[in-house]
C-alpha positions, 0 to 999 in steps of 0.5 A: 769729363773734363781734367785739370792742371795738375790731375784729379784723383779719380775719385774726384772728377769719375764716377764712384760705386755711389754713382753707378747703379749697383743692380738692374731688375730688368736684366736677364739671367738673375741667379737660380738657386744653383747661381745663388749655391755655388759661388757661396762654396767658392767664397767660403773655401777660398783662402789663399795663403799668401794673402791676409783675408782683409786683402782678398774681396769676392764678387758675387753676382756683383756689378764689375765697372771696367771703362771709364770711356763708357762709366755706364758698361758693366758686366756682372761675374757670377762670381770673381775674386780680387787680391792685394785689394782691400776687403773694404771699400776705402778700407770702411764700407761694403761695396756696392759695385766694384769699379775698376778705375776707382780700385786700380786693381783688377780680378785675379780670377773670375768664375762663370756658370754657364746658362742656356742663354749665356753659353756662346758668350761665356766662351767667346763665341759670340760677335758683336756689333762695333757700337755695342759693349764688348762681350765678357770674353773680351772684357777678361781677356783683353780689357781686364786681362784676367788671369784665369778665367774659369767656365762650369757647366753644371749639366755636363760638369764640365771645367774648362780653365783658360789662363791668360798667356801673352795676348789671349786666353789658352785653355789649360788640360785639367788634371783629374778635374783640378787645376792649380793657380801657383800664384794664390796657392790654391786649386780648383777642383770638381768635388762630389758631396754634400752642400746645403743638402744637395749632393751633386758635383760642386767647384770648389777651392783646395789647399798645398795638400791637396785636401779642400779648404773647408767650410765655416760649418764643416770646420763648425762640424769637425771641432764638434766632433773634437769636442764630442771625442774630449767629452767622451775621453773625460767621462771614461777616465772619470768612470775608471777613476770612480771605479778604482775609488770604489775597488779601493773602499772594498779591500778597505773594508775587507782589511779592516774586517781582518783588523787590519788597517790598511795603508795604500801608501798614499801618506807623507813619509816620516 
């Protein structure tokens, strides 16, 4: 790859998300249901409040391209998020991949779920070869400089949060199994409940309150319900005033038996 006098845009002369592969079949670790439940939590309950949405794009099990030296290295965060980016690609299409230097702005925060095959990886504990591409840890921490890299082990339900500070990554104490990240004003925590069916332990996103942001159907639920309360408060009010009605039509009847005719004092006054 070759520049000119003056520069190309990147868009121009390096590869794009339409050059790069989007997928390999062949790679190991493709997501288990958990892979597959997870992240779909974090993506539904992660709304920072100090981003509009069509400024936030999320990364599922999705092909993150970082060094235009190598345009082919890739690794594939079991879940990321980007702000202060497009949701779309060019503001128009779905992406593919998300290629760093195409986009020009790198993950806020990326979120690993630990395997049994990728565990000493996850947390940098794994050497490499000088001729081989780095690990994830040294692409968050040193290439992307990431500022929260955050590992979940579904066994255990263990957390463990690293922020980025200076050159490398510490490991912060969690709080009663949150932790807040000031600049999205939002925190992750563990939550016991119910997701898609499945009671267990979950990640997932709260807000400046405290409380968990909730889910499209959670939402979907409570409004429900709401309705549901409306409804009933209706039928009751429409109950009472039907029964005042018929009271009324009694003590008509009875004062008319009497020759009285009554007057409820509902007429215009003279």
């Amino acid at each position: 790859m070759y520049q000119t006098d003056p520069p190309r845009p990147p868009k121009e002369y390096l590869p794009t998300m339409y050059d790069l592969p989007s997928e390999d079949p062949e790679e190991p670790g493709l997501p288990d249901e958990f892979h597959l439940l997870q992240p779909q939590l974090l993506r539904e309950t992660f709304c920072p409040a100090n981003f509009p949405e069509n400024q936030v794009f999320i990364g599922t099990d999705l092909n993150l391209y970082y060094d235009v030296r190598h345009p082919l290295w890739y690794k594939r965060p079991d879940w990321f998020a980007v702000v202060g980016v497009s949701k779309l690609y060019e503001q128009q299409e779905l992406r593919l991949s998300y290629v760093i230097w195409q986009e020009g702005v790198n993950p806020f925060v990326v979120v690993e779920l630990l395997s049994p095959g990728t565990e000493k990886e996850d947390l940098g504990q794994t050497l490499r070869d000088a001729s081989q591409p780095p690990t994830k840890w040294e692409v968050y921490e040193q290439i992307l400089r990431v500022p929260y890299y955050i590992v979940f082990d579904r066994y255990t339900d263990q957390l463990k949060v690293f922020q980025l500070q200076g050159s490398s990554y510490i490991e912060l104490e969690i709080n009663q199994g949150r932790i807040w990240l000031n600049h999205i004003q939002l925190g992750l925590g563990l939550w016991s409940g119910v997701y898609q069916g499945i009671e267990r332990q979950w990640l997932r996103w709260y807000d400046s309150s405290g409380s968990w942001v909730l889910t499209p159907a959670e939402q979907a639920e409570i409004e429900r319900q709401q309705a549901e309360i409306e409804r009933q408060q209706a039928e009751r009010e429409r109950q009472r005033a039907e029964r005042e009605r018929r009271r009324a039509e009694r003590l008509a009847a009875q004062l008319r038996a009497l020759g009285v005719e009554p007057d409820f004092g509902d007429e215009e006054q003279e």
